[in-house]
C-alpha positions in Angstrom: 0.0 0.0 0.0 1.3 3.5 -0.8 2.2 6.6 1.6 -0.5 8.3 -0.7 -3.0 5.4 -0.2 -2.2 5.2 3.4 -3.1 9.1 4.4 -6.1 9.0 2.2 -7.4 5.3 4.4 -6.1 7.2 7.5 -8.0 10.6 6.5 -11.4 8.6 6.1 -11.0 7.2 9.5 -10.3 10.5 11.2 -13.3 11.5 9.4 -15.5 8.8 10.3 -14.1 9.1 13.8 -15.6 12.9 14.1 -18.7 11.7 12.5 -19.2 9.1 15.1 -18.3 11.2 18.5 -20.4 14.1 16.8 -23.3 11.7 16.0 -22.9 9.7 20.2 -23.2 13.5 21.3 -26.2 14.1 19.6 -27.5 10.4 20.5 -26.3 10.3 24.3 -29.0 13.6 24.4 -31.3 11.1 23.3 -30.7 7.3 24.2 -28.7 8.4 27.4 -24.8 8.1 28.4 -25.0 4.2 27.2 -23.7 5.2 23.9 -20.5 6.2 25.2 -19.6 2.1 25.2 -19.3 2.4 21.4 -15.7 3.5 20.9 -14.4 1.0 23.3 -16.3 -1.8 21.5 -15.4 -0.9 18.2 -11.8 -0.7 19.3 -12.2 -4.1 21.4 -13.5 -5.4 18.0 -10.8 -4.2 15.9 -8.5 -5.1 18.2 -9.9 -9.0 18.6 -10.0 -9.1 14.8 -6.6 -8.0 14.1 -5.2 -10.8 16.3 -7.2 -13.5 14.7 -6.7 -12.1 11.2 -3.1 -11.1 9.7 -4.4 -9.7 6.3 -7.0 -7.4 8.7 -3.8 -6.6 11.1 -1.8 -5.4 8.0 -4.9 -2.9 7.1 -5.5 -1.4 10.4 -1.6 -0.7 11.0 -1.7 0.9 7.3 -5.1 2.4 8.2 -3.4 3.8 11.9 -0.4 4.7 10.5 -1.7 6.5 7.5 -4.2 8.4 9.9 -1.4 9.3 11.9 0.4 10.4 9.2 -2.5 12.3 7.5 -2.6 14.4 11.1 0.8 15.0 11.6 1.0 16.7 8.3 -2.3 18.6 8.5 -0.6 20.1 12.2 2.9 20.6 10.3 0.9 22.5 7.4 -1.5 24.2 9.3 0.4 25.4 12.5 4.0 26.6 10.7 2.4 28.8 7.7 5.9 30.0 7.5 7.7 26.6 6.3 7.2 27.6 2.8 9.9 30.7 3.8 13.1 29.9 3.3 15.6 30.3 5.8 18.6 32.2 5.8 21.7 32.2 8.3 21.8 35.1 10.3 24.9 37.1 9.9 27.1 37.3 12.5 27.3 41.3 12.7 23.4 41.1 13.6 23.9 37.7 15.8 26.5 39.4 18.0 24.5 43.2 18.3 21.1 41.3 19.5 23.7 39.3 21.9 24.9 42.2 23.2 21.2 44.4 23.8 20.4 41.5 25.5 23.5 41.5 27.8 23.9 37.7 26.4 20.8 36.5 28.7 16.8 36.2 27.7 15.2 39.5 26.5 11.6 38.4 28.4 12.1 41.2 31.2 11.3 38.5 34.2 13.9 35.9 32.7 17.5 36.3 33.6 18.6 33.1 31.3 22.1 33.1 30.2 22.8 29.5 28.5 21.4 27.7 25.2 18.9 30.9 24.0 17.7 31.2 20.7 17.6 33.9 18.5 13.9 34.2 17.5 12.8 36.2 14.4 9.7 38.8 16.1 7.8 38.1 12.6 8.3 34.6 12.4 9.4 35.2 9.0 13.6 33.2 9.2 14.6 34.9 5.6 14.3 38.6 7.7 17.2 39.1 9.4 17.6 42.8 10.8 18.4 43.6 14.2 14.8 45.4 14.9 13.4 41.5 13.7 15.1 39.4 16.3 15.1 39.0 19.3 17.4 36.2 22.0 15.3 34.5 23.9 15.6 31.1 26.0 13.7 28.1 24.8 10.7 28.2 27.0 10.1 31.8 26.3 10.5 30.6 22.4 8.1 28.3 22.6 5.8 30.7 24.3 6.4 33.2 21.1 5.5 30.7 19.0 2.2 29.9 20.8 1.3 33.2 20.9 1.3 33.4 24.8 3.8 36.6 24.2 2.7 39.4 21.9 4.4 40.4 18.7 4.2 43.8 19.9 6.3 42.7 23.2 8.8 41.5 20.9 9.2 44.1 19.1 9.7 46.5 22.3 12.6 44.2 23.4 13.8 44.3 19.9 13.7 47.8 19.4 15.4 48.6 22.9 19.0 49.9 22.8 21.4 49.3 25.6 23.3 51.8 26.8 26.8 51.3 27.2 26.4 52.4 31.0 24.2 49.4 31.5 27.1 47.2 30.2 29.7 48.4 32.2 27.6 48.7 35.4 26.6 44.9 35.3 30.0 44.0 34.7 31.4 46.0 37.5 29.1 44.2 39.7 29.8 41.0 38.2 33.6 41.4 39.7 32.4 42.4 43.1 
């Protein structure tokens, strides 16, 4: 069986999947909580009949696999818009001025991060690299970029701040003492 073949079984399962909790929800209003022994069954069924038949096993690890598949592509596609961007290597004048605004630790103002931060493009667009674009954040504070729990307009703040060269030379001073 094909990869195509595959998604397209494991896409009609997901399908029918949906169709059936929809349709339990709508019957459990009706018929009473009962209904929510289906999925089990069916699974229980599947499950019995794969053991006793190989030929079945084979279709419902294609079917499983290409449903899995078919999902993991439709989060890929529909959650990264920006894959279709290509990405380009930020230069190292840019890498080493938002290192230095950011004092080498995370810009989020309640993190004081200093090892293994990303640098993290404010428009989630990797072929824009200009200083007012990206910002050096640690990886949790990355991943809450990317989920939208911090605001493209608070990245942009931190990328748009300037360091003075007092605030250098004052945490360094105090970094000796």
């Amino acid at each position: 069986m094909t990869k195509q073949a595959k998604q397209t079984l494991g896409s009609i399962i997901v399908i029918a999947t949906i169709v059936l909790l929809l349709s339990m929800v709508v019957l459990a209003g009706e018929y009473g909580a009962w209904v929510w022994i289906v999925p089990p069954l069916l699974i229980a069924i599947i499950v019995g009949l794969s053991f006793r038949y190989s030929g079945f096993r084979s279709v419902v690890v294609a079917a499983t696999t290409g449903a899995l598949d078919a999902i993991g592509q439709w989060w890929t596609s529909s959650s990264r818009s920006n894959r279709s961007k290509e990405r380009v290597h930020i230069p190292a004048d840019i890498r080493r001025f938002v290192t230095e605004r950011s004092n080498g630790v995370c810009e989020h103002p309640d993190c004081a991060r200093k090892t293994r931060n990303h640098f993290h493009h404010v428009d989630e667009d990797p072929s824009r690299n200009i200083r007012t674009n990206i910002v050096y954040i640690c990886p949790n504070h990355h991943d809450d970029a990317h989920r939208g729990l911090i605001t493209r307009e608070e990245q942009k703040r931190w990328a748009r701040r300037r360091p003075k060269k007092r605030e250098i030379r004052e945490e360094g001073a105090s970094s000796r003492t």
